[in-house]
N, C-alpha and C positions, 0 to 999 in steps of 0.2 A: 235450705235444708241440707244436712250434712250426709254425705251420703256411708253407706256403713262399708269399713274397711274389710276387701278380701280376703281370707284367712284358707291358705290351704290347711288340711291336717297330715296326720302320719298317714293316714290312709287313703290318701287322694294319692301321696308319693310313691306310696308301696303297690297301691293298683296299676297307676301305671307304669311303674317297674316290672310287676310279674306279665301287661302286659307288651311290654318290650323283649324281655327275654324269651319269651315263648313264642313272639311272633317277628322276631328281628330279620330272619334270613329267609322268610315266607314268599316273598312276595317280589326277589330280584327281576329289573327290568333294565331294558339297554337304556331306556331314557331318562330313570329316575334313582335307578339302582333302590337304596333302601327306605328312601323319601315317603312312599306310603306305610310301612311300620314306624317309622317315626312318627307321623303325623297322626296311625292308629293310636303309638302307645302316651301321644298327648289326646285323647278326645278325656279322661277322666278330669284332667287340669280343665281342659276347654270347657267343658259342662259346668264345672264350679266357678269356673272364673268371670265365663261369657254367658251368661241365663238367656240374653236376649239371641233368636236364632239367627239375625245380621252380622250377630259380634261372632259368634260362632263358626258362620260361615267362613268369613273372613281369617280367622285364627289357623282353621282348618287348611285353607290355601296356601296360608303364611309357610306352614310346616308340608307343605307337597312338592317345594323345589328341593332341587337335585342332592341328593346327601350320601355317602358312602365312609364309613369306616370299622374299625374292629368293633365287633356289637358289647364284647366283654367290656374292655377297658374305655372304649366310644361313651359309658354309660355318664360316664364325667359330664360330658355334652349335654344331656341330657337334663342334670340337674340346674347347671347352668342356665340353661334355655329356660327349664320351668320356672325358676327364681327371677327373671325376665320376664317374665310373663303375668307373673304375679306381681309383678313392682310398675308393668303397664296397664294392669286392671285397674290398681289403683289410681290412677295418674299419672305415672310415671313416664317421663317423655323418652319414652322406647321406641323407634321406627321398626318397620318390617324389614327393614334394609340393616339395621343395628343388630338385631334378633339372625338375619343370616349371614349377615357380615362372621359375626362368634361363631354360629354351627360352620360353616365354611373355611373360618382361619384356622378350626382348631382339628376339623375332621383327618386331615392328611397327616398330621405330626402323634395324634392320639393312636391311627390308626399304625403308625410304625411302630410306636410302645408295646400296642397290644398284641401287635400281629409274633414281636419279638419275645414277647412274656410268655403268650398262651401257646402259640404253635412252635415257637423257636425251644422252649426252656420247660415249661411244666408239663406241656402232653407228653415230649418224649422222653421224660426223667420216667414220669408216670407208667408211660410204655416199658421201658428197660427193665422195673425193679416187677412189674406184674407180669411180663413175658418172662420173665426169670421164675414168677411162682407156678407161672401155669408150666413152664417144661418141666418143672418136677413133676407131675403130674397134680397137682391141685386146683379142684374146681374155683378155689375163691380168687385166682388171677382178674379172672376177667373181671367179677363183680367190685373185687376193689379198685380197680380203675373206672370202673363206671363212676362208682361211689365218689373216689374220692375225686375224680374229673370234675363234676357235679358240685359237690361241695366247695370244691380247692374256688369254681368260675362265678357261682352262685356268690360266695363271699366277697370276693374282688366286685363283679359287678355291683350288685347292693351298697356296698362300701364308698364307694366310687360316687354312684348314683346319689344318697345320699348326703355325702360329702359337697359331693359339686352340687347340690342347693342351696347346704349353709351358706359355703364359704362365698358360692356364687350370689346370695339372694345379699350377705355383706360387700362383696367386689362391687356390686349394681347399687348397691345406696350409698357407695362412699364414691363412684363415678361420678352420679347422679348430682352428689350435693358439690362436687369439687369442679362440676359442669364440664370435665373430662370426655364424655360418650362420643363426642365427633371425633376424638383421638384414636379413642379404642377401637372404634367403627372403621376408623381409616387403616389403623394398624393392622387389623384384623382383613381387611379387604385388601390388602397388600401380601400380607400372609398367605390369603386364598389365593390369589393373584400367583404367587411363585410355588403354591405347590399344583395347580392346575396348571402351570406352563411345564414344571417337570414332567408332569404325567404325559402331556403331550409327546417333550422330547425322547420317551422313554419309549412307549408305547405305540405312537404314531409311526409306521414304520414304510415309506412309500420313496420307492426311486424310481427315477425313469432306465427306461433299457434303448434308450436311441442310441448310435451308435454308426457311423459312418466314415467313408478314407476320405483321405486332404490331399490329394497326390499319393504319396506311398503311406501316408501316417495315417494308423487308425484313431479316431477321434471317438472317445466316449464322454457323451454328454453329463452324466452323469460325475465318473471320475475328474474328469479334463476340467471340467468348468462349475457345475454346480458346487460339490467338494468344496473345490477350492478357495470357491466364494463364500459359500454357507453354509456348512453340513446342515442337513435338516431342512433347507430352504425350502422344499418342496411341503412336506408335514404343516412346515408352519405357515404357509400361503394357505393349505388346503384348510385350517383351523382356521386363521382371521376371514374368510370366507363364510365359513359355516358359519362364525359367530357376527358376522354382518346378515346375513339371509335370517339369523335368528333372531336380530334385534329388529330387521326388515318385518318380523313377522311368519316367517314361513315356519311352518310344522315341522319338532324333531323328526316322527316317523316320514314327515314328506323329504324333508332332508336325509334321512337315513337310506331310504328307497334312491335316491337318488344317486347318492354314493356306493350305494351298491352294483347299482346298475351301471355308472360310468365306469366303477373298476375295472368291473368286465368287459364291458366294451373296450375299454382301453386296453387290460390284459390280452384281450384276444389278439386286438392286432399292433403288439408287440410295445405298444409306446411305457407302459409301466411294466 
């Protein structure tokens, strides 16, 4: 028995567009960042696609790992993902590993577009020509920046959104047939791989303050030897740890608590 082919419509896409945008920044967490509005604004795909409640469940998890990027121009992501999803409904040999492999190579690189589009170029042009109307004194400053903020983010997202299902739900069938998907999968998890090690060396910010004389010379552990051997050495021991205890099993928040609480102890007596 042939079984009948999944069809999303226009308004499977557009529900969960409106709700993505409305609930994109809802719901930030140290552990997941945006991972549960992602995962809310696929439950309308999920319901059409997975009827039975095991497929569902499943789908639901798939999209609860770790995700953060610009929610505007991120929305690309999005279509992608769905179009994926829809070509695994049908058969389509899409792992859950494939499926985050894309939302993860592409989250870091979308999110510098977007973050440089929306908050670098159009709020503040936006800003300048309506703080220009409102100091003459004119009420409709502010409302045309609402407006047209609105309008200007609303269209790019949607756009975007959209777009990255066509183009996405054709990238995925011509992978598909060209049997390419462990390329992309790889490419893409290598991708994730160096903007997740950036983030680290950026933002990981941890030195030791030891520091003691050698006869007359003061020796600092930190300058003297760390530095010199590795800048970062320390950042990046403390991450391949974490992500050992995580593959171990142990709990982000139990990891989280626990980093907190070594810091202190250590800061207290003086070693970081």
């Amino acid at each position: 028995m042939t079984q009948n082919k999944k069809v999303l419509t226009r308004r499977d896409i557009l529900k969960s567009w409106i709700t993505w945008f409305m609930f994109a920044q809802s719901n930030y967490n140290y552990e997941r960042l945006q991972a549960t509005s992602f995962a809310h604004s696929m439950l309308p795909i999920i319901k059409k696609l997975y009827p039975e409640p095991e497929e569902a469940k499943a789908a639901v998890k798939r999209h609860l790992v770790f995700f953060n990027t610009e929610p505007v121009c991120g929305s690309v992501i999005h279509g992608i993902t769905i179009a994926m999803e829809e070509e695994r409904a049908n058969g389509g040999e899409i792992s859950d590993k494939g499926i985050n492999a894309i939302k993860t190579g592409l989250m870091g690189p979308v999110a510098g577009i977007g973050d440089t589009l929306t908050q670098g170029i159009i709020t503040p042009i936006l800003l300048a020509i309506c703080i220009g109307i409102t100091n003459a004194g004119n009420i409709a400053g502010p409302i045309i920046f609402v407006l047209a903020q609105y309008a200007i983010m609303i269209t790019i997202s949607l756009t975007l959104w959209t777009n990255g299902y066509k183009l996405g739900k054709k990238a995925v069938e011509d992978i598909l047939d060209g049997g390419k998907i462990n390329k992309v999968i790889e490419g893409a998890s290598i991708l994730g791989t160096l903007v997740m090690g950036g983030l680290v060396g950026r933002f990981v910010n941890i030195q030791t303050a030891i520091a003691f004389k050698v006869g007359t010379v003061k020796f600092n552990l930190q300058k003297d030897l760390l530095d010199k051997l590795m800048p970062g050495l320390i950042p990046i021991v403390i991450t391949l740890g974490v992500l050992h205890l995580l593959k171990k099993g142990v709990s982000p928040i139990k990891l989280m608590g626990i980093l907190i609480l070594g810091g202190a102890i250590l800061g207290a007596i003086g070693v970081l």
